[in-house]
C-alpha positions as CSV (number, residue, x, y, z in Angstrom):
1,X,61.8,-7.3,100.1
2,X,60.5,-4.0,98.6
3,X,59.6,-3.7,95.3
4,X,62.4,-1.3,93.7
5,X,60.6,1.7,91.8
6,X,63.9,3.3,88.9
7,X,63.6,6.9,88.9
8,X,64.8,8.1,85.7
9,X,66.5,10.9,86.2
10,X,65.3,13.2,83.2
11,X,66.9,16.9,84.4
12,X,68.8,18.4,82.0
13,X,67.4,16.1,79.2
14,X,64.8,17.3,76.3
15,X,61.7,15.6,75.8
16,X,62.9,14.0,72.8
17,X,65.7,12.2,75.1
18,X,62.9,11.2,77.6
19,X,60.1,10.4,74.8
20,X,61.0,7.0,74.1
21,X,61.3,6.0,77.8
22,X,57.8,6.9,78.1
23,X,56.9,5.5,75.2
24,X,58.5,2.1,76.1
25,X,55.8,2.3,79.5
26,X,58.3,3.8,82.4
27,X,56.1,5.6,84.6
28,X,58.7,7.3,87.3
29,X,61.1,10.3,86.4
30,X,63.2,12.7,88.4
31,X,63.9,16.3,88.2
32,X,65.5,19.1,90.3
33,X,64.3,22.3,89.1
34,X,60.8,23.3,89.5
35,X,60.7,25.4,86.0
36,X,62.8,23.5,84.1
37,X,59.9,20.4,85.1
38,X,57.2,22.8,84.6
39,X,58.2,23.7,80.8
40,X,59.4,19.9,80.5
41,X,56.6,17.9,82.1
42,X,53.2,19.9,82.4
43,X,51.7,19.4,79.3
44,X,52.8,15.4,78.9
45,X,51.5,15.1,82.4
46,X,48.1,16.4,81.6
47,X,47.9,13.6,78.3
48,X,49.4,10.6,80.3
49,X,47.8,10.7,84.2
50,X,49.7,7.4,85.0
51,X,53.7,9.7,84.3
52,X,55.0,10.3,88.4
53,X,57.4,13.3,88.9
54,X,59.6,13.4,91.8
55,X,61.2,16.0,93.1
56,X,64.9,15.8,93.7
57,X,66.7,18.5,94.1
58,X,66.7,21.0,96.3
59,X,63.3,22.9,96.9
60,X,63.2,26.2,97.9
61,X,59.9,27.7,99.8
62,X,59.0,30.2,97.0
63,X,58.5,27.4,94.8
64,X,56.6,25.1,96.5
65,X,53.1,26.6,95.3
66,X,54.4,25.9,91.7
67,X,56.3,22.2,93.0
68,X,52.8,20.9,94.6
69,X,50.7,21.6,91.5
70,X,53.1,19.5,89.1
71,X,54.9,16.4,91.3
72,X,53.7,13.8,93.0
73,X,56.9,13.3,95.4
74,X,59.2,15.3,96.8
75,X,62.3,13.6,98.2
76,X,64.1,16.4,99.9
77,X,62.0,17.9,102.8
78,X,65.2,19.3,104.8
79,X,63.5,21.8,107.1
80,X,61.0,22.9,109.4
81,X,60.5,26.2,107.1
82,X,60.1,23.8,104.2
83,X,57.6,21.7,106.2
84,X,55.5,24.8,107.0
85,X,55.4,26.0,103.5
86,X,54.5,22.9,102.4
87,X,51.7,22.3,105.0
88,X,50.1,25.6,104.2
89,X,50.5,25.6,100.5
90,X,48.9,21.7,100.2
91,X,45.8,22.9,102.5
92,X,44.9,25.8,99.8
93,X,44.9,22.8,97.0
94,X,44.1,19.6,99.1
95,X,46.6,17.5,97.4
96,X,48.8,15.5,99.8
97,X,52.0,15.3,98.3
98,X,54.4,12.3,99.2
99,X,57.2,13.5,101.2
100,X,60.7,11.7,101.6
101,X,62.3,13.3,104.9
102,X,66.1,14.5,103.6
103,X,68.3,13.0,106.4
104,X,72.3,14.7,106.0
105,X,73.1,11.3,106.8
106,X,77.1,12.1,106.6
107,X,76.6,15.1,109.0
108,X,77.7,17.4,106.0
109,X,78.3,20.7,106.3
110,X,77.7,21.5,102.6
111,X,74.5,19.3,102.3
112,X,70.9,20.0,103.5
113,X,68.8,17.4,105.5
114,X,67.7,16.9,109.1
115,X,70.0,15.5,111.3
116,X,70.2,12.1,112.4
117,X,69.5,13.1,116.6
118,X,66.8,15.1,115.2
119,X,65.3,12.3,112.5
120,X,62.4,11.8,115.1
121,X,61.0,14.4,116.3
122,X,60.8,16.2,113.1
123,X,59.1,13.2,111.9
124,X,56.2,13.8,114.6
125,X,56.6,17.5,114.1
126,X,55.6,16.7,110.0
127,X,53.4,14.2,111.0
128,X,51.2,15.8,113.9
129,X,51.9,19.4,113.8
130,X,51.9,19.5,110.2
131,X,49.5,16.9,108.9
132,X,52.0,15.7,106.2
133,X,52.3,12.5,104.0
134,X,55.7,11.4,104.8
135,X,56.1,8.1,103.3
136,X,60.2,7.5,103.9
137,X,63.5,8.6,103.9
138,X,66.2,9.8,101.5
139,X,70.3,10.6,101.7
140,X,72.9,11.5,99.6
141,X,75.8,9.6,101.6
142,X,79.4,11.0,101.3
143,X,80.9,11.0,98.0
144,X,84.2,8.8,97.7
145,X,83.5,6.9,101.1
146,X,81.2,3.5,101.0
147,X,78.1,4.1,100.4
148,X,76.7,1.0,102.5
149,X,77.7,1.9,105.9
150,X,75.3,4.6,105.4
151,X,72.5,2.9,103.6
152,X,72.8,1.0,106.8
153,X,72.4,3.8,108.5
154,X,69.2,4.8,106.7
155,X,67.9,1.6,107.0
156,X,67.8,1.8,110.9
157,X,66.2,4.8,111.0
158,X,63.7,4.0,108.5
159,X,62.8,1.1,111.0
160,X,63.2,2.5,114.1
161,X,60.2,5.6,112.7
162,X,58.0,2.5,110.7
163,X,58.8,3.6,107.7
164,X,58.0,1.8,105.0
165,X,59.9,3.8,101.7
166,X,64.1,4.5,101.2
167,X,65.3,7.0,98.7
168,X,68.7,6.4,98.2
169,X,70.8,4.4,95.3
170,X,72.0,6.1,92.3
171,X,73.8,5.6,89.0
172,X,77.0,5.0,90.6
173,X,75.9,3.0,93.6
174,X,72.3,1.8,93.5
175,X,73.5,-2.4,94.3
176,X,74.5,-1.4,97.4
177,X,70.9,0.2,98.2
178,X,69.3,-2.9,96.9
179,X,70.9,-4.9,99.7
180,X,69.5,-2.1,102.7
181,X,65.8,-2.1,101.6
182,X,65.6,1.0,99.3
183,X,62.5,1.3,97.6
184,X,63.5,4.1,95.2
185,X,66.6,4.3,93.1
186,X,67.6,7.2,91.2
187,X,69.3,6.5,88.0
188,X,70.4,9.5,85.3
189,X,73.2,8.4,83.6
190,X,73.1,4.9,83.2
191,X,69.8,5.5,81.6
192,X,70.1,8.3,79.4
193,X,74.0,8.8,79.3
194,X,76.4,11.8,80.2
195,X,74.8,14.8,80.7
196,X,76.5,17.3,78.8
């Protein structure tokens, strides 16, 4: 079995919330707006090397210069114009950033991510084409269905490209994601409480 890295999700939560989690030694925190991170997390970063930032939310391509320089993951690469961006902005730093490919695992219409009949050969495109780190997978299955049958899902695919990391578990459902192999669960609330 994996060992389970908690991301605690800090967005929307000050410093002071977070302070004491860092404090306490927890090493692994999540946040879904590049500038919100930046004003939050750049100067703590700098004191304390050993603090990983991921990436959650949504990325858009004219942050990603600003994204690369501050986290360490990213966990929702959901397109080939991403990809690119990312590709070319990494080269001009030489930083390879870890990369979870975003698979729309519920075929969504509202949600981002790569299909799952196109899970492979955007992985070679990243991987060859691109040159990028991608170390795993990540979904958001569909809210108010069970969560497992698509953590299964995940899990397959994960396998079937050899990879090794699973985003996916969070607050409300992370047991089920223990049981399919996830490597990364996101917690917010059960950490920090309601947002407001």
């Amino acid at each position: 079995m994996n060992e389970v890295k908690v991301i605690a999700v800090s967005k929307t939560f000050t410093m002071e919330n977070i302070l004491p989690l860092i404090d306490y030694g927890h090493l692994d925190y999540g946040e879904n707006k590049v500038q919100e991170a930046i004003d939050k997390w750049s100067e703590i970063k700098n004191q304390n090397t050993n603090l990983k930032l991921h990436m959650i939310g949504r990325l858009q391509t004219n942050k990603v210069k600003h994204a690369l320089k501050l986290f360490d993951y990213i966990h929702s690469l959901d397109s080939t114009r991403l990809a690119k961006k990312i590709s070319e902005e990494q080269n001009k730093i030489e930083k390879k950033i870890k990369l979870f490919i975003q698979i729309n695992i519920g075929n969504e219409k509202q949600k981002s991510g790569i299909g799952i009949d196109e899970a492979t050969d955007f992985y070679n495109m990243c991987i060859k084409d691109l040159n990028l780190n991608i170390i795993g997978l990540m979904c958001l299955p569909p809210a108010n269905l069970d969560p497992a049958v698509y953590f299964e899902k995940m899990e397959k695919i994960s396998s079937t490209l050899s990879l090794k990391e699973l985003s996916m578990g969070m607050s409300s459902d992370f047991l089920k994601a223990l049981k399919f192999r996830t490597s990364f669960v996101r917690i917010g609330s059960k950490i920090f409480g309601k947002r407001n």
